[in-house]
Each structure stands twice: as structure tokens, then as C-alpha cells.
C-alpha positions, 0 to 999 in steps of 0.5 A, spaced: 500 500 500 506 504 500 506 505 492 500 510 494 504 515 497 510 514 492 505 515 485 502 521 489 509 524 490 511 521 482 504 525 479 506 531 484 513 532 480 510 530 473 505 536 474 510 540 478 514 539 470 510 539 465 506 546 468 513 549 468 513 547 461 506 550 460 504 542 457 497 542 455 497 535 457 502 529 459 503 523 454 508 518 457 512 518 463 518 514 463 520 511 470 526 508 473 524 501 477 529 497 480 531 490 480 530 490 487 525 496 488 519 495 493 515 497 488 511 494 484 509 496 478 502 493 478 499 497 483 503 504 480 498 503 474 493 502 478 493 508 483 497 513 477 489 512 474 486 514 481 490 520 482 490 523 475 483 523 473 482 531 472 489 532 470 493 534 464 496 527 466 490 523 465 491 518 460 498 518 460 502 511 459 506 509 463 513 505 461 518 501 466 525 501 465 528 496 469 535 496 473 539 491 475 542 491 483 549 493 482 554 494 487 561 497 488 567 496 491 570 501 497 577 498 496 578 497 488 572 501 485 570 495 482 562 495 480 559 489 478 551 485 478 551 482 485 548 474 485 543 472 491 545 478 494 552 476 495 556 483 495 563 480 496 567 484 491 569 478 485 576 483 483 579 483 491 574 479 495 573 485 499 566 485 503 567 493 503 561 494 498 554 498 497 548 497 493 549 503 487 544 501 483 537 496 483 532 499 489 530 506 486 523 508 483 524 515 479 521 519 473 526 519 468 523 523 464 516 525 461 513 526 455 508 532 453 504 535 448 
């Protein structure tokens, strides 16, 4: 039920974006959804049509692009996809690695007429 307050954030910025640049209507809003994201992109379409009915974003189709989880080594800077979760660096073995990529839910970029 999260995704609520995400897609009510999500419609803010796009209308926040497409009023500055005077849209008359929203078209398509790509998203950035990542491997790992809580997110779920079934109930993003559902509550995007709630929350949008009466703006210039009603009827805009939305386009998921998928990212991979990806980490990167704090000891050689190496970056690579992580497997079951495993975030042992496979250049040096080091255990000093963080998540990069693979968790984020954004707009991207949209598209208006």
C-alpha cells in the first residue's frame, strides 16, 4: 500500500514539470524501477489512474525501465551485478561494498504535448 504515497509524490513532480513547461497535457512518463525496488509496478498503474483523473496527466502511459542491483567496491572501485545478494567484491574479495544501483523508483523523464 506504500506505492500510494510514492505515485502521489511521482504525479506531484510530473505536474510540478510539465506546468513549468506550460504542457497542455502529459503523454508518457518514463520511470526508473529497480531490480530490487519495493515497488511494484502493478499497483503504480493502478493508483497513477486514481490520482490523475482531472489532470493534464490523465491518460498518460506509463513505461518501466528496469535496473539491475549493482554494487561497488570501497577498496578497488570495482562495480559489478551482485548474485543472491552476495556483495563480496569478485576483483579483491573485499566485503567493503554498497548497493549503487537496483532499489530506486524515479521519473526519468516525461513526455508532453
Amino acid at each position: 500500500m506504500h506505492e500510494l504515497s510514492v505515485v502521489e509524490s511521482m504525479v506531484g513532480i510530473v505536474l510540478k514539470h510539465a506546468e513549468r513547461n506550460r504542457a497542455r497535457a502529459v503523454k508518457k512518463i518514463n520511470l526508473v524501477l529497480g531490480e530490487v525496488s519495493t515497488v511494484m509496478e502493478e499497483p503504480v498503474r493502478f493508483y497513477f489512474e486514481i490520482i490523475s483523473k482531472g489532470t493534464i496527466a490523465e491518460g498518460a502511459e506509463l513505461f518501466f525501465k528496469r535496473t539491475p542491483l549493482i554494487g561497488e567496491c570501497g577498496s578497488c572501485g570495482e562495480r559489478f551485478k551482485i548474485v543472491d545478494y552476495d556483495l563480496t567484491c569478485p576483483k579483491c574479495n573485499s566485503d567493503d561494498c554498497s548497493i549503487i544501483s537496483g532499489r530506486e523508483f524515479r521519473v526519468e523523464s516525461i513526455e508532453i504535448d
